[in-house]
Structures are given as C-alpha cells and as structure tokens.
C-alpha positions as CSV (number, residue, x, y, z in Angstrom):
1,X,0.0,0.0,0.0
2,X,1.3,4.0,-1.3
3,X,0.4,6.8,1.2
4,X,-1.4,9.5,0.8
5,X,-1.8,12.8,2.6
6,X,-4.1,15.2,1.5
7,X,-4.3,18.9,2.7
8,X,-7.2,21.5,2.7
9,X,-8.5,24.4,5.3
10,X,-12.4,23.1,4.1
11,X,-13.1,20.2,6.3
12,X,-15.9,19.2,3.5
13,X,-13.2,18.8,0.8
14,X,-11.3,16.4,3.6
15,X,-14.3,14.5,4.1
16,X,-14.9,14.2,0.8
17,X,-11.7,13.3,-0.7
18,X,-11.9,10.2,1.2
19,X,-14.9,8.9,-0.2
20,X,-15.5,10.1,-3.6
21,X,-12.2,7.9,-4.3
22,X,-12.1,4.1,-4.3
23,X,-8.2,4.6,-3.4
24,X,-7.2,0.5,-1.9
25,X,-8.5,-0.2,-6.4
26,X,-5.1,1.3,-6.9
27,X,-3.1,0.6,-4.1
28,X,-3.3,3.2,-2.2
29,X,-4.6,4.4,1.8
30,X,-5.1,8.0,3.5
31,X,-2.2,8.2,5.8
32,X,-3.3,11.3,7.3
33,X,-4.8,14.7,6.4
34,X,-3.9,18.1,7.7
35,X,-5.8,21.5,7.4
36,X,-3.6,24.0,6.5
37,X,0.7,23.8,5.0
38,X,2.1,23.9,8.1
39,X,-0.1,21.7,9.9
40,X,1.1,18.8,6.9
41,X,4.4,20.3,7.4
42,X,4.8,18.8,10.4
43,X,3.2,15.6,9.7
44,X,5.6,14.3,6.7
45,X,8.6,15.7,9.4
46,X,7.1,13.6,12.4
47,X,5.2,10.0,10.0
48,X,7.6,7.1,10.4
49,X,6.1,6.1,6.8
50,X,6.9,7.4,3.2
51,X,4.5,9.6,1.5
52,X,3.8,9.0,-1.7
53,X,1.0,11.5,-2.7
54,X,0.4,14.5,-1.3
55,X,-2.5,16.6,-2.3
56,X,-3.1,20.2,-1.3
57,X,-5.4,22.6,-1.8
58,X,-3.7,26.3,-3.1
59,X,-4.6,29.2,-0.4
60,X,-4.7,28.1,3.2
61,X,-3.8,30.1,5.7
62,X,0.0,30.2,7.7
63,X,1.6,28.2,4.6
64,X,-0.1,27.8,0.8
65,X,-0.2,24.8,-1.3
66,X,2.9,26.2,-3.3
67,X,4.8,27.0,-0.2
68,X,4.7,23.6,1.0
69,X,5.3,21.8,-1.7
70,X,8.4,23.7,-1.8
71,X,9.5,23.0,1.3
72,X,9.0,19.4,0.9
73,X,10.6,18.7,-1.8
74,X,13.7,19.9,0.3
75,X,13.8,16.6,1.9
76,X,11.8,14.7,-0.4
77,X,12.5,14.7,-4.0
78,X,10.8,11.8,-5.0
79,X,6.9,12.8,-4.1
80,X,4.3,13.5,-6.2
81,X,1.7,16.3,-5.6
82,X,-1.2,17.2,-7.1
83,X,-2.8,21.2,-6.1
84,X,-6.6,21.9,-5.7
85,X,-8.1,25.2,-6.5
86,X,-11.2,27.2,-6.2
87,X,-9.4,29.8,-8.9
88,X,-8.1,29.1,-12.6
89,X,-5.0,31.5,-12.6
90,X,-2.5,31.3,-14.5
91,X,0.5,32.1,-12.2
92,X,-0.9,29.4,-10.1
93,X,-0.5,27.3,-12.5
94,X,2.6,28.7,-13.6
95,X,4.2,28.3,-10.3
96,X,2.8,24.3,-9.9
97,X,4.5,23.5,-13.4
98,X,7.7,24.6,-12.7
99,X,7.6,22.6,-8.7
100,X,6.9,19.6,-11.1
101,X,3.4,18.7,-9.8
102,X,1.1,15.7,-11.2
103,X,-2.2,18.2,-11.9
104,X,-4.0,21.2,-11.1
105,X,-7.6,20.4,-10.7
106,X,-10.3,22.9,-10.2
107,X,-12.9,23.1,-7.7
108,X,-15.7,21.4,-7.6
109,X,-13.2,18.6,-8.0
110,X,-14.1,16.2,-11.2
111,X,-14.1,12.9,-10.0
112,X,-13.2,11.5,-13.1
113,X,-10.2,13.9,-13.6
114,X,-8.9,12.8,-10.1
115,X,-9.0,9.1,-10.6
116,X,-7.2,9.8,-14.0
117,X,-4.3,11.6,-12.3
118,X,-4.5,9.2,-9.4
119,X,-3.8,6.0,-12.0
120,X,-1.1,7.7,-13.8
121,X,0.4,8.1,-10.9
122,X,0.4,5.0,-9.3
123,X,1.5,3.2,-12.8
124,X,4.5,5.5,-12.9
125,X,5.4,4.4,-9.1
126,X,4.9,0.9,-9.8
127,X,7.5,1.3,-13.0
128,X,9.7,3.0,-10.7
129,X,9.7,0.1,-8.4
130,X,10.4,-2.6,-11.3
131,X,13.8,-0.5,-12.9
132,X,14.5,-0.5,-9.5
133,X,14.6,-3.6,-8.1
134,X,16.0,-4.7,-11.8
135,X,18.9,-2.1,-11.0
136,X,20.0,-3.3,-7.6
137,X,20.6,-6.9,-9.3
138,X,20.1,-9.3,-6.0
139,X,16.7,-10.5,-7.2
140,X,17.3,-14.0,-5.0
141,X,17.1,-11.5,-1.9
142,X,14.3,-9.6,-2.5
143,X,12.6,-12.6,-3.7
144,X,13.1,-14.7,-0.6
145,X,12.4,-12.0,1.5
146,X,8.5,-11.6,-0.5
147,X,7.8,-15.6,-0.1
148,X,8.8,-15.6,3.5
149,X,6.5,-12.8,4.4
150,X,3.9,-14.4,2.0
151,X,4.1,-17.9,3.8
152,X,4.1,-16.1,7.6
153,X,1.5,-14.1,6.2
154,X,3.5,-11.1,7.4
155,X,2.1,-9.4,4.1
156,X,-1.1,-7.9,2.6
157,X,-2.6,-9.2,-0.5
158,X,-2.9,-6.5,-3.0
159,X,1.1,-5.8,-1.2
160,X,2.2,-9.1,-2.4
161,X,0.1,-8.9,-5.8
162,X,2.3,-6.1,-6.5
163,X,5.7,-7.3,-6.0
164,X,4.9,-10.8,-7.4
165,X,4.5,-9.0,-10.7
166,X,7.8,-7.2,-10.4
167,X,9.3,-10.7,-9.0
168,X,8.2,-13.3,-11.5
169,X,5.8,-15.1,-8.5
170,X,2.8,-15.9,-9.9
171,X,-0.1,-16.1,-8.1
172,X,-3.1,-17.1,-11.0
173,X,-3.2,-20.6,-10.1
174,X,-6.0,-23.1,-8.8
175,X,-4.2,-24.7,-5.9
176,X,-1.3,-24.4,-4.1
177,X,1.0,-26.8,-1.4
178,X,3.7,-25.8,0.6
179,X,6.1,-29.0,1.5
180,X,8.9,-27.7,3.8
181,X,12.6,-30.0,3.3
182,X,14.9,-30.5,6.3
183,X,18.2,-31.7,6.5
184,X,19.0,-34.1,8.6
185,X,22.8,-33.3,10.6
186,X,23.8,-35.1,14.1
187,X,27.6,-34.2,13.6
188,X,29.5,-33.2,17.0
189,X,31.7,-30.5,17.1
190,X,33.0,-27.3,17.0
191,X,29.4,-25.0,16.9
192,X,30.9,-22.1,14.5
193,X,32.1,-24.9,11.8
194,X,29.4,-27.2,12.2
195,X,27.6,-24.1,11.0
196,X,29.3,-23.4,8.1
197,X,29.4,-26.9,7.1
198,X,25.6,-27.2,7.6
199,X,25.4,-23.8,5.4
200,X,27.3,-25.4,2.7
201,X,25.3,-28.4,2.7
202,X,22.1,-26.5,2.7
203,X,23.0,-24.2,-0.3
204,X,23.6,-27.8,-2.4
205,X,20.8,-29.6,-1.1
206,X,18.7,-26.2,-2.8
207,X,20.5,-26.5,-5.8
208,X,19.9,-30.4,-6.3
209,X,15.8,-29.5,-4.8
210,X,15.2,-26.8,-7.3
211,X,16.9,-28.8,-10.4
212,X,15.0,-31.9,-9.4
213,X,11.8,-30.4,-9.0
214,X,11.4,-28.7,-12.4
215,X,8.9,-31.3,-14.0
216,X,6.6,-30.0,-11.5
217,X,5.9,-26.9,-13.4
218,X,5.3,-23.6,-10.7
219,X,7.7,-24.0,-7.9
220,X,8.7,-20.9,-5.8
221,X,11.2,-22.0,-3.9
222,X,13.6,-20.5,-0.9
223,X,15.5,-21.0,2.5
224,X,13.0,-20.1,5.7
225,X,14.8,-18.3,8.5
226,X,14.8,-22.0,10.2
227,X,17.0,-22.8,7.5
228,X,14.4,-25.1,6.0
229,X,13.8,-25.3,2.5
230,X,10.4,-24.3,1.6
231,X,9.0,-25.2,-1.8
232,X,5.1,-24.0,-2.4
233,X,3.6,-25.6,-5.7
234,X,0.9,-23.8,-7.7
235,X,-0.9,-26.5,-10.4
236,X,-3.7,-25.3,-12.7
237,X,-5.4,-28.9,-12.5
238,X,-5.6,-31.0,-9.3
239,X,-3.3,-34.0,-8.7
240,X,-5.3,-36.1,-7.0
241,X,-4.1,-37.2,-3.7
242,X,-0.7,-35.0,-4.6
243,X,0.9,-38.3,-6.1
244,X,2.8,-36.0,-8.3
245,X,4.4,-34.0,-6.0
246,X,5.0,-37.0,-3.9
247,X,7.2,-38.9,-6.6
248,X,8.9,-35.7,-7.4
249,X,9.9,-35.3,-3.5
250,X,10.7,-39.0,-3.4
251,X,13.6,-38.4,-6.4
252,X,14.8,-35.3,-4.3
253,X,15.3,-37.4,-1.0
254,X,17.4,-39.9,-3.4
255,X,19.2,-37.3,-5.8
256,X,20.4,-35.6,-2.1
257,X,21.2,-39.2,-0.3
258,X,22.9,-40.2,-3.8
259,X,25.3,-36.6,-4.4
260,X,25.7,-35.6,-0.8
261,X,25.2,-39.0,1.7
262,X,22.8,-36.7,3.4
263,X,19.1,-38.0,4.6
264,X,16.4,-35.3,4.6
265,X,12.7,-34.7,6.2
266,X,9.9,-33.6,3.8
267,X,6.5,-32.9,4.9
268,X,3.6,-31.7,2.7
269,X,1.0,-29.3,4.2
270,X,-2.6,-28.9,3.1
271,X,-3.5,-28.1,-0.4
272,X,-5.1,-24.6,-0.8
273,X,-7.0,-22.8,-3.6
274,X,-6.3,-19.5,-3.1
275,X,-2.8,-17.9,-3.0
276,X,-4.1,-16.0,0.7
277,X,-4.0,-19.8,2.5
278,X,-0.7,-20.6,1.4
279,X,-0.1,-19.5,5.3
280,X,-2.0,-22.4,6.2
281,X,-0.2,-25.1,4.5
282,X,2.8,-23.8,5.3
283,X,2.2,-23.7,9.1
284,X,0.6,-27.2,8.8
285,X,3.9,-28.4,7.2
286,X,6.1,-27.1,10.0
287,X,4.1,-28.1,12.6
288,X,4.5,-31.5,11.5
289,X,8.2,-31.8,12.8
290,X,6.4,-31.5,16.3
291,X,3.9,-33.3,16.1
292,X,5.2,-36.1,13.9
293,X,8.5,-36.1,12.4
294,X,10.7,-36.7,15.4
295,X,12.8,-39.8,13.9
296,X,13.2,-41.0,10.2
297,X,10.9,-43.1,9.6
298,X,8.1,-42.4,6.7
299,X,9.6,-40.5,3.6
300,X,7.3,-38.0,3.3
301,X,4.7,-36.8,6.0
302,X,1.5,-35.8,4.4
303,X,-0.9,-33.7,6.8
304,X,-3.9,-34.8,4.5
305,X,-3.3,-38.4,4.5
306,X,-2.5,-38.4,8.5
307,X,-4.9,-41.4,9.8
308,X,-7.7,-39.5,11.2
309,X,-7.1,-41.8,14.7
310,X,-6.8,-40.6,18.4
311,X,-3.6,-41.5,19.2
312,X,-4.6,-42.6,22.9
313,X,-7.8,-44.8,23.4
314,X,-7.9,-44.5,27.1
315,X,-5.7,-41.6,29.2
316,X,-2.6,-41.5,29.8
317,X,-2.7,-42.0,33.8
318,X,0.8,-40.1,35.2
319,X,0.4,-39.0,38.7
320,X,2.3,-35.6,38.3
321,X,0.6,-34.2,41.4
322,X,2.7,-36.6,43.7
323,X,6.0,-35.8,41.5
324,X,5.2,-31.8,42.4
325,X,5.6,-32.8,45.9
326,X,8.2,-34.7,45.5
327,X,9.7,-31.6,43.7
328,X,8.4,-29.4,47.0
329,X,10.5,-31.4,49.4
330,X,13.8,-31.6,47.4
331,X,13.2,-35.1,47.4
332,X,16.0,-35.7,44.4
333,X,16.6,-39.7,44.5
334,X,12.5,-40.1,45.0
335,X,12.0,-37.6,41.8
336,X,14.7,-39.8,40.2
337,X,13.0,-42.8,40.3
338,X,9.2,-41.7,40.0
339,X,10.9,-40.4,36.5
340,X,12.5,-43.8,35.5
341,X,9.2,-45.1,36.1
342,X,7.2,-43.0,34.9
343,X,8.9,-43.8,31.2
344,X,8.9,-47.6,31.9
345,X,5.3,-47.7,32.0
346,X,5.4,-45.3,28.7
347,X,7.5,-47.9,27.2
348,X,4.9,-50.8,28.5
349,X,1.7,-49.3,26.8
350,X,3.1,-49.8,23.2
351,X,1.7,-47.2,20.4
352,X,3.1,-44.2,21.6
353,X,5.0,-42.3,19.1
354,X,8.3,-40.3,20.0
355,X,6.4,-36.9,20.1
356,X,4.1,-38.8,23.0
357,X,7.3,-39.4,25.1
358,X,8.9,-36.4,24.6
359,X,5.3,-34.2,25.4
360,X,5.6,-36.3,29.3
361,X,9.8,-35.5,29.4
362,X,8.8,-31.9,28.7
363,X,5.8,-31.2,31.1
364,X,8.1,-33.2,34.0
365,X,10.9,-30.5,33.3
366,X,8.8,-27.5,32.6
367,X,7.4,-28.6,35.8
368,X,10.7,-28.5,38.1
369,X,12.0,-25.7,35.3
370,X,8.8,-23.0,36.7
371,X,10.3,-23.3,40.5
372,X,13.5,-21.7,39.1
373,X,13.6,-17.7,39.7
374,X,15.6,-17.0,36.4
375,X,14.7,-19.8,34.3
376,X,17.0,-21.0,31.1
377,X,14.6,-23.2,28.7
378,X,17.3,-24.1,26.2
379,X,18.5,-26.9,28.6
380,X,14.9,-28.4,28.1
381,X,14.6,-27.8,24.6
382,X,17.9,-27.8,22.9
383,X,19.1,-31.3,23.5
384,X,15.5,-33.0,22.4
385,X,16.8,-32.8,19.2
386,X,19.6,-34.9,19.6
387,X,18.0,-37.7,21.7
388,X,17.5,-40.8,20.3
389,X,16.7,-43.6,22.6
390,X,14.4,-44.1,25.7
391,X,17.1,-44.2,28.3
392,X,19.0,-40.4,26.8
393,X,15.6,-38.9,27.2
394,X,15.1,-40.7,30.9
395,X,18.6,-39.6,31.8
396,X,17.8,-36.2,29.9
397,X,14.8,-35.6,32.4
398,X,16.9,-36.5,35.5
399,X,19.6,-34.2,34.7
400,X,17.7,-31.2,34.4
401,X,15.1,-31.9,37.5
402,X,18.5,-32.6,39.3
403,X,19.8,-29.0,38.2
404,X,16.5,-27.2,39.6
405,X,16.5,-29.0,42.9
406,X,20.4,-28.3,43.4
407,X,19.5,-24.9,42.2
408,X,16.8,-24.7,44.5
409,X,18.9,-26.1,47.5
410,X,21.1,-23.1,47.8
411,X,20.7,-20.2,50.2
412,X,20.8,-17.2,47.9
413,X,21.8,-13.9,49.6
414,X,19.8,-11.1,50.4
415,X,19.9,-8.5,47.4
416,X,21.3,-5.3,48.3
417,X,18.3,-2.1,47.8
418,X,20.6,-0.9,44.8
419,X,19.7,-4.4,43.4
420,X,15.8,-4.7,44.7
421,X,14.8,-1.3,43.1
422,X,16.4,-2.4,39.6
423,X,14.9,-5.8,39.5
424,X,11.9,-4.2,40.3
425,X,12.1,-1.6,37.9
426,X,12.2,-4.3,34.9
427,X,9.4,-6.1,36.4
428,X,7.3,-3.0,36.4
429,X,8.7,-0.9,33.3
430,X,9.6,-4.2,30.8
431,X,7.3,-3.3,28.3
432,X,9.1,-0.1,28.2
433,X,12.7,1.2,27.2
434,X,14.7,-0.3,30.3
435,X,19.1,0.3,30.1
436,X,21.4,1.2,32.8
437,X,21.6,4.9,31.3
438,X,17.7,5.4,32.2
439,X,18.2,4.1,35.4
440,X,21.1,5.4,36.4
441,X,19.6,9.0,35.8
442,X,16.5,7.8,38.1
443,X,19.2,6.7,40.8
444,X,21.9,9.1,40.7
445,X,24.2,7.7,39.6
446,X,26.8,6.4,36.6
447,X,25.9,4.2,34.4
448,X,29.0,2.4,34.2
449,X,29.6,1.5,38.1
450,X,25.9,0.4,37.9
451,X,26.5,-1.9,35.4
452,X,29.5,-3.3,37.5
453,X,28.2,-3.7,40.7
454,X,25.0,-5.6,38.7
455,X,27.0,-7.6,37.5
456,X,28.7,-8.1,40.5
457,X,25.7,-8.7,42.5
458,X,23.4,-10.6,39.6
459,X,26.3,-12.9,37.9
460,X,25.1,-11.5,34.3
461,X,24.7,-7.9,32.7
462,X,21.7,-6.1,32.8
463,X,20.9,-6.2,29.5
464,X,20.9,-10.1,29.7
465,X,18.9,-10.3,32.6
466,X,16.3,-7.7,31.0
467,X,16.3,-9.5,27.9
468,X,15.6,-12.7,30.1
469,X,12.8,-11.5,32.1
470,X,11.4,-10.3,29.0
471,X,11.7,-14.1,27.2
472,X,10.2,-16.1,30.0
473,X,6.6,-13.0,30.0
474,X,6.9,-14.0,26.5
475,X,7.1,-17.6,27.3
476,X,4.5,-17.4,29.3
477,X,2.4,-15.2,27.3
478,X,2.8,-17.7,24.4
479,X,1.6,-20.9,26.8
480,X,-1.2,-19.1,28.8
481,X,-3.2,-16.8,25.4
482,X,-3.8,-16.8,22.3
483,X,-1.6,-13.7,21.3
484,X,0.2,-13.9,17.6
485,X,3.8,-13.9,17.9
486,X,3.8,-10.3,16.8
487,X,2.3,-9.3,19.7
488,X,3.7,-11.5,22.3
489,X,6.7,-9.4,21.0
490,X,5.1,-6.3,21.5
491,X,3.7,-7.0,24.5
492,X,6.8,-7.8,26.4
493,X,8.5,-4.4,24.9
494,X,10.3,-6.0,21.5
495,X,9.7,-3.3,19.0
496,X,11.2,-6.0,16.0
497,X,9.4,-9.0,15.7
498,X,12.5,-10.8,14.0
499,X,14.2,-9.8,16.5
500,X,12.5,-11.2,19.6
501,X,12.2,-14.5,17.2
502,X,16.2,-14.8,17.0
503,X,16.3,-14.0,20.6
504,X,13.6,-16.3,22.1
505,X,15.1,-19.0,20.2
506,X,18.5,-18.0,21.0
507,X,17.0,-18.5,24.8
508,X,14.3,-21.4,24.5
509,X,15.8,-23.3,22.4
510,X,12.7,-23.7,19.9
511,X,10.8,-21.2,18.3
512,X,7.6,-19.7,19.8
513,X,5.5,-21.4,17.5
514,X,7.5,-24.8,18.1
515,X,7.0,-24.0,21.9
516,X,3.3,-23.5,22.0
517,X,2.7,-26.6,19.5
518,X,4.7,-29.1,22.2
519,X,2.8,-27.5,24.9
520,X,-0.6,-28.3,23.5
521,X,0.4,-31.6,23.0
522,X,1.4,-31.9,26.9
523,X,-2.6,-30.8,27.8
524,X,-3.8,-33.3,24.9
C-alpha cells in the first residue's frame, strides 16, 4: 500500500476526498490529512512512513499549497503532488508547473479527472519500483524476502500482488502446497564450523531441490529463517491425492542421499485454492516436525493423508501431582525414580510415538524448570533434538530436574536495595525502554559502576537479565493466550518482531511457534 496525505483548510473537501475515491483499487490508503501547509508540514517531518502522494489545496492560511510543496521537496524529492483550486489563474499554474506537480484540478473537484491523475500516478510508481529492483541486481534477496513474508503471512494481499508482478511469483493458479525439506545433521563438534558446514550443505541440497523439482511446473522456492527449504507448488489442475508432488519429493530425497550421503525430512501441508492460504499449509507443514517427524521413519509426511485416529484410546494415567511434591521437598533420589518409572510404563503401553514421550519428558521439566527464579529453557529444549533412545531422554529428564533442585537447594543472599529497586524496575517498566543509562539517571548515579556492581551482584549484565525477564513473560504469554507472535513481541516491549524471534530461540531453544505446538500436545 502508497500513502497518501491530502491537505485542505475546508473540512468538507477532507471529508470528501476520502470517499469520492475508491483509493485500496489502486493501491493506495489516506495516511493522514492536515488542514492547512504547516499543519502537513509537520506531519511528513514527524510519519515514520513514506508519503507517496500529497495533495493540497492552493490558499490556506499560515503556509499555501505552493509554499509547502516547496518545502517538501527539500527533503523529499521523490513525491508527487497534485494542487486543488477554487481559482483558474495562470501564475498558479505557472508556479505548480515549474515545482513539477502531477495536476491542477479545479474546484468542484471532477471525480473522473482525479482518478485519471490518481492511475497515472500509481503506474508510474509501480514502474519505478520494477527499474528499480532490476537495478539493484540481487533478485534472490528480495525474492526470498517476498515468499517468507507471503508464507508467515507477514504481508497484505494486494502488497504481495504487486511485487509478485515485479518478482516473476505468480499467483493465477487453482491450488497451491507448501512441502517444507529439512536436513538431517547429528555431527558433534565445533558449533561455529558445524555451522558453516551445515550452510554449505544447505546451499547444495537447494540446488539439487530446485533442479529436481522442475517437471513439477510452478515451484517458488527458498530457504526459511529455520534454514528449511520451503518449496510451495501452484498447479492449474488438481493431482489427485498429490501423487505428483509426492514422486517428485521421493527423487529429491534420493538425488540428495545419492550426491551428498545426506538423509532429509519432507513434509507436505494442506492443499489450498487460493494464494491468501498458502499461510496455512505452510504452518501445517512445520508443525509437522512437532507433532510427527521426530525420527526417520516415513519419507514424506503428508498432513492430509495423516490417519484420522486418536492416538490414545484411554488416558494416559501419570500421577504428576505426587512428582510436584516430591519436587516441593527436594526429594531428588525419590523424583529420580518416580521419573524412570514413569517412562517404563510409557514404554509398557506400546503405540506411543516419539512426540508422546517427549510431550511427558517436557511437562516433568517445565514442571521442576517454573520453580527456578531466572529460568534457562534451552537446557529443556535444545538437547531434544539430539535424543535418540528411551534411556538419553530418561537420563535427559533426570539431569535437568536434578539441576532445579540443586539450584533450589542453595541459600541465595539477600539482594542489596541498589539491586531490589532495579529488579523491580524491569518487572514494572519491561514493556518499556529499560538500560542502565535510564536508570542510572533515576538513581543518581553512573551508568557504568551500575552496570559493574550488577554484574557483581546478579552474575550477568543487565541487559541479559532484561532480555531474560522479557523471554520467559513472552514464554509465558505464548503458553497461557492466544496472542500472535507479533504481539507476544510487543507486549513484552520487543519493537522488532524478528528480532525477539532470534532472541527467544536464541533463549528457548525452539521457536515460539514450536513452543506452543509441544505444549498443547502436553494438555492433549
């Protein structure tokens, strides 16, 4: 969407310019309107957004039509104007020509004139934006960047219409599937060059996806921010049951396994016939590596040819009320064993997938994990992927409930008032900007030696423990409501919602959708 700001000291021109114009039929939105040049003035100095149209009305009082426009053109060469008038003079029009605006239209305005100017505009923007993007050569970037917003459905409709026109993504087609690849990696080693290695081995495991996958026609293709490789197929006529895109997968699991001896995931979400659900499938494909895909075992996981089965016919009967007390009383070799036990009765039932073992290993640690005061959920989390066997994820359990209760066990001194009034000051303010130069200016005192005698005090900096406290409201947030990610982020004072992403995973371990999908699972 293009903004717009439109200018006129006649509050019934104001009012009317907003109707008398269909402006979202050409991309377009009132970002604001002012009622005189000074007034707009210091709207376009003050609007975090771009304006791309302003139009103003001649003679107002404090600044005119002409006064403004040259003034913004100062600092904005690249908007277009178009002046209202009550009077046909020349040297009005004289003066507009030679500021380079789009029209001068008369009073009463004619519709028809408007919406003229209006879509000559907009055309000439939307060319702009094509020799643009073709100048700055990296379509691969821009491109990515278009289908990740379009599969988070971080963008709007007529938004993505428009670039996939200047990005070769078509978007005319009866159905679309999103199947999300993963590559399988259980090296040890140095973190920093397993990293690079896992990089490289991404970047050819693209290359052999996207050569293998060109008899499927339509393929958009690119690398998530999980480092998954996304591919959403658009088909004009249905393939029943997707046996197409299944084979097609099947030869890019062996053309991988053959060139590179590395094993992959795929999963397949729903099928969609309308480019705005694409969102869907896409989350329904990711959520699959939750739910389902937690050891090789099918090729492909289909969400639409799931069995439609409960995977429990009677409840799972795990007395977690007696292993809270047993958590209460720091009862440590008791917890131990109601654990082991707990998992050979798992093992007993028969039937249970991995995900159902997992879902009981991480409600017994979230359990012990919620007693902790400054809690670190990547130690849950982070090794799950890595487990492979019944007795790593009993021992896994153990370890961690051991942690809490040692944790627990030790006598923590008493914080000094220096320390109470800051740690209260992020629980109250965290929503807000919080730093040690904020502070410091409410306490008196310097920055610096506040941030050394925190860290002193606190065993971590400020800015960690801030960005801690905010994590686990977020956590909790994310477990406890039905909040979008977006604003979980906002809520807990995260202006960037990628950022809070890196950093909650950085934290948790998983990302927050990964984290509420394994919770709901634990309530199942």
């Amino acid at each position: 969407m293009r903004n717009v700001l439109i200018v006129d000291d006649e509050p019934l021109i104001l009012q009317g310019l907003r109707s008398i114009i269909e402006w979202e039929d050409y991309g377009l939105r009132i970002a604001g309107q002012a009622c005189n040049g000074e007034e707009a003035l210091v709207f376009l100095q003050n609007h975090n957004e771009a304006i791309d149209i302003l139009i103003t009305d001649i003679t107002m009082p404090k600044l005119t039509g002409l006064e403004l426009i040259q003034q913004v053109k100062v600092f904005d060469s690249k908007m277009r104007f178009i002046i209202l008038s009550g009077y046909e003079q020349f040297e009005y029009l004289k003066a507009g020509m030679s500021l380079g605006i789009e029209n001068y239209i008369l009073k009463p305005i004619n519709i028809k004139e408007l919406e003229s100017t209006i879509s000559q505009i907009t055309e000439e923007l939307n060319q702009e934006d094509v020799e643009r993007y073709r100048a700055m050569g990296d379509w691969k970037v821009l491109r990515n960047n278009i289908l990740n917003r379009w599969v988070t459905g971080n963008i709007d409709p007529q938004e993505l219409q428009h670039r996939s026109e200047v990005l070769g993504i078509s978007l005319e087609y009866s159905f679309f599937t999103v199947a999300v690849i993963r590559l399988i990696t259980e090296h040890e080693g140095d973190e920093g060059q397993l990293k690079v290695h896992r990089n490289q081995l991404m970047e050819e495991c693209y290359r052999i996806t996207m050569q293998t996958v060109v008899e499927l026609g339509t393929i958009n293709g690119f690398v998530d921010t999980e480092g998954d490789i996304v591919l959403i197929v658009a088909e004009m006529v249905e393939d029943e049951n997707k046996e197409r895109i299944h084979y097609v997968l099947r030869q890019v699991q062996y053309a991988i396994k053959s060139e590179l001896e590395q094993s992959i995931w795929i999963t397949l979400g729903s099928r969609k016939c309308i480019f705005q659900e694409v969102p869907h499938s896409y989350e329904k494909a990711k959520s699959l590596y939750v739910d389902h895909l937690m050891l090789p075992g099918y090729p492909i996981i289909d969400i639409d040819q799931l069995p439609k089965m409960d995977l429990h016919e009677e409840k799972l009967e795990i007395d977690y009320e007696a292993f809270s007390k047993l958590l209460l009383s720091g009862e440590r070799e008791s917890a131990n064993e109601f654990i082991a036990e707990t998992f050979r009765k798992l093992l007993g039932w028969g039937g249970l997938t991995r995900i159902d073992n997992y879902n009981v290993a991480i409600k017994l640690m979230l359990m012990a994990k919620n007693m902790e005061k400054n809690t670190d959920f990547s130690t849950v989390f982070n090794p799950l992927l890595h487990i492979h066997t019944m007795e790593q994820l009993v021992y896994h359990v153990q370890e961690n409930v051991a942690a809490t209760l040692d944790q627990l066990s030790l006598v923590d001194d008493e914080l000094s008032p220096n320390m109470r009034y800051m740690v209260g000051q992020v629980s109250k303010h965290y929503r807000e900007e919080l730093s040690l130069k904020t502070l410091s200016q409410r306490m008196n005192m310097h920055p610096n030696y506040l941030g050394q005698i925190f860290q002193k005090e606190m065993g971590r900096s400020f800015s960690d423990y801030v960005n801690q406290f905010r994590i686990e409201k977020a956590r909790q947030l994310l477990l406890q409501t039905s909040l979008l990610t977006n604003e979980v982020a906002t809520e807990v004072g995260y202006l960037d919602p990628t950022y809070f992403y890196r950093q909650f995973k950085k934290s948790v371990g998983v990302s927050p959708t990964e984290l509420r999908n394994m919770y709901k699972k634990t309530r199942a």
